[in-house]
N, C-alpha and C positions, 0 to 999 in steps of 0.2 A: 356531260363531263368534258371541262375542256382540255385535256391531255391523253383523252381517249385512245388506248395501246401506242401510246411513243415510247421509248427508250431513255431512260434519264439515268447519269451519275450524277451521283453524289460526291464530294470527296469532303473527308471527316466531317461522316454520318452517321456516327455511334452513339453521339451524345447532340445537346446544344439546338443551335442553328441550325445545322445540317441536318439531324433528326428532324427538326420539326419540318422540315422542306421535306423530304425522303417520302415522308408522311402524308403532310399535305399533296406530293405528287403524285403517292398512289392511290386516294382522294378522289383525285379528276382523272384517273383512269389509267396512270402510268406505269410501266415495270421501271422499277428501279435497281440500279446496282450501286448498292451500301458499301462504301472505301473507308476505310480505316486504317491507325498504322497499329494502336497498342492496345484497344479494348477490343478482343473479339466481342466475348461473350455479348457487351452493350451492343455489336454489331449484330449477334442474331436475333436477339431480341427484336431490333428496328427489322428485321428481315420475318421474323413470324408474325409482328404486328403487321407489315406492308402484306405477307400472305392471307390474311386473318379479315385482311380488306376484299379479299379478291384478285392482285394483280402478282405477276411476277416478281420474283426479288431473289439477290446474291450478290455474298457478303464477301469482298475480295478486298484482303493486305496486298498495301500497296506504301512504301514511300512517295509521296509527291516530289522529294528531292534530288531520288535518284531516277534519271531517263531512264534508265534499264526496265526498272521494274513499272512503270508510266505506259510503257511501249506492250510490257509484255500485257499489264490490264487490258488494255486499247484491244490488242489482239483476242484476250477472253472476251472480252464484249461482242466483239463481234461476231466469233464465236458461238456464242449461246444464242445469242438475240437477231445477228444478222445486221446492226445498223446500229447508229447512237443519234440520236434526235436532239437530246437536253445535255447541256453538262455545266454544274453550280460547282466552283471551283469555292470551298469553304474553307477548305484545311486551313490551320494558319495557329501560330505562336506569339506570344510576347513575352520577352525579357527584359524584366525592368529593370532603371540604371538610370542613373544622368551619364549624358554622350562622356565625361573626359573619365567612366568608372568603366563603360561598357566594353568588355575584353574584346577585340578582333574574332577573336573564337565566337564569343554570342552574337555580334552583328553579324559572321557569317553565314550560322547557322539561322538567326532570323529570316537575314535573304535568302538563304536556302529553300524556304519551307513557302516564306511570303509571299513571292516575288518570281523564284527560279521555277516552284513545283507548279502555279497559275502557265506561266511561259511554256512550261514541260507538258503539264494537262493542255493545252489549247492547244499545242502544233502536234501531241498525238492524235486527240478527239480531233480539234480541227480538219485537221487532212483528211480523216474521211468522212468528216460531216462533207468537205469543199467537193469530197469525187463522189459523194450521194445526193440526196436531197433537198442538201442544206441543213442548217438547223440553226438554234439558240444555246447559246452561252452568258452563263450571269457570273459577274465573278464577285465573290464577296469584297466589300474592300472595307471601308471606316471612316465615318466624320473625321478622325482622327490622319487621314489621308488630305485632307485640307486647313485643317484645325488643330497642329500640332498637342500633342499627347505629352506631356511633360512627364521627365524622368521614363521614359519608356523605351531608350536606346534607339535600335533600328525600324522599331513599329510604325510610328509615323513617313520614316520614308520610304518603307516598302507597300505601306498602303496609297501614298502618291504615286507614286510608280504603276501600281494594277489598275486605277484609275485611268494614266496616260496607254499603258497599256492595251486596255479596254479600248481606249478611242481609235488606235491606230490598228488594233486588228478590225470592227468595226468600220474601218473606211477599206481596207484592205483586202477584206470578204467581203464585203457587202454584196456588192455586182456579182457573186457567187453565191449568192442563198443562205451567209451564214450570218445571223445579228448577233452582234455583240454588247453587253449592257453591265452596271456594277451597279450593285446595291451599297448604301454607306452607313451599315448601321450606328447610331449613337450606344448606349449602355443598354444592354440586353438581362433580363436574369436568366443567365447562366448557371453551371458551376463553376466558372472562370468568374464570372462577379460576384456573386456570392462566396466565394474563395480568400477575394482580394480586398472586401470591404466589411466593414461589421454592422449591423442592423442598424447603428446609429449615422454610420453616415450613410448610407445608401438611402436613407430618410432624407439625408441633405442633401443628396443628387436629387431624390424627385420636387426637393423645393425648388433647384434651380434650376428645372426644366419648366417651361411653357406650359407642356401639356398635365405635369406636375403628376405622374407618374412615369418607371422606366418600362421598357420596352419588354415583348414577349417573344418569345422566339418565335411565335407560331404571327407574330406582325410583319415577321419579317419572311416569312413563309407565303404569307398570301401576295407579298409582293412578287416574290420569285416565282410563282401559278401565274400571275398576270403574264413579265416577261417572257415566258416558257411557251406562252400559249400564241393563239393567231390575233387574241383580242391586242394584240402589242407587234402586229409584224411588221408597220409603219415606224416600229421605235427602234434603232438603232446608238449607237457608242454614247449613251449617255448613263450619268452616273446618279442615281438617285439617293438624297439623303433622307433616313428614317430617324428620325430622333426626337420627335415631341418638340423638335424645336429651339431644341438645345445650341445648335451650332451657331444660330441666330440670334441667340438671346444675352451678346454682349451687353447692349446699351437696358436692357431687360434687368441683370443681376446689378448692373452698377446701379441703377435707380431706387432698386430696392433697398440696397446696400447702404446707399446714404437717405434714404429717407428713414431708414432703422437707428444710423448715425442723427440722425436728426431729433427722431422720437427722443434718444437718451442724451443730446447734448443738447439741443436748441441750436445749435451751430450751423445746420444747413435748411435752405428753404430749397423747393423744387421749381424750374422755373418753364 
């Protein structure tokens, strides 16, 4: 097991991404603490499956937006378990809009949740991961943090930012025992995408993906086991893209795209 009794948060781990990480960590040996802000119930669920495994688990509401309640989890944590090893900063929002629709009120609240509750979770956890042992932190971020996300308001630049973030806490702690890493997932099946797209185009995402299928929560799980673990304790502030290949595959869809223009017009040759 490689997370054999560490200490791991989660933050919104009741559903998604986060569940499947919570999971996967109690897996390879880890107690987890399941964060959530509005599904209990989904959060004890993930807490009887993580018991059901063997290891520890507890399910604690928390805002990632507001420092109060950030501070006061920190404190439970340590608390019950003594220590925090692992923290997967997940939580996160989109509110979609083209930028000149997107009220001030929703970019706030985006940052709030994106951007401020990551900064909030690391200098709580952080701090005493830096006067313990050290530890790892992964923060979720998003293709979409490099590769703007059209019509999607403040998403995009709060996923660039956790990214930047990521690298300068990473050089910041390092010398201190603490690595810092982001995962950048592309389209995931979610309830968030599955939500937001209908069976017909989500068919069309996995045409123009590379690997020509989307992503599993539980793909982006095993990456977060890797980071967490010793097998990764050479890797610091780097940001990895999950995506099938999607991010890469500009010159990919246009090729396709006019060779299909081609099929039905004769108008374009490939050169």
């Amino acid at each position: 097991m490689r997370l054999r009794e560490k200490v791991a948060v989660v933050t919104g781990s009741s559903r998604g991404i986060g569940r499947a990480i919570a999971l996967a960590f109690a897996s390879e040996g880890a107690h987890v603490v399941v964060n959530y802000y509005k599904n209990e119930e989904k959060a004890r669920e993930v807490v009887k499956k993580i018991e059901e495994i063997g290891r520890r688990a507890l399910s604690i509401r928390a805002d990632v937006s507001d420092y109060k309640q950030v501070e006061e989890m920190a404190d439970r944590v340590i608390s019950e378990f003594g220590r925090v090893d692992i923290l997967v900063n997940n939580a996160g929002i989109l509110i979609k809009g083209p930028l000149e629709e997107t009220s001030p009120r929703d970019w706030e609240r985006v940052v709030s949740i994106n951007l401020n509750g990551v900064f909030f979770t690391m200098r709580a956890f952080g701090k005493r991961m830096l006067s313990g042992k050290g530890g790892s932190i992964i923060n979720i971020a998003s293709v979409a943090g490099y590769v703007p996300l059209v019509d999607a308001g403040a998403y995009s630049a709060t996923k660039a930012a956790v990214i930047m973030l990521t690298k300068q806490a990473a050089v910041e702690w390092g010398p201190r025992g603490v690595r810092v890493n982001a995962i950048c997932p592309g389209p995931v099946l979610t309830d968030l995408l599955l939500s937001e797209y209908t069976p017909k185009e989500l068919e069309v995402r996995k045409k123009v993906t590379p690997a020509t299928r989307l992503g599993d929560p539980e793909d982006i799980a095993r990456l977060a086991v890797f980071l967490a673990s010793d097998e990764s304790r050479y890797i610091t502030g780097e940001a990895y893209g999950i995506d099938g290949g999607l991010a890469s595959s500009t010159y990919w869809i246009l090729h396709k795209l006019l060779k299909k223009l081609s099929e039905e017009t004769g108008c374009y040759e490939s050169t």
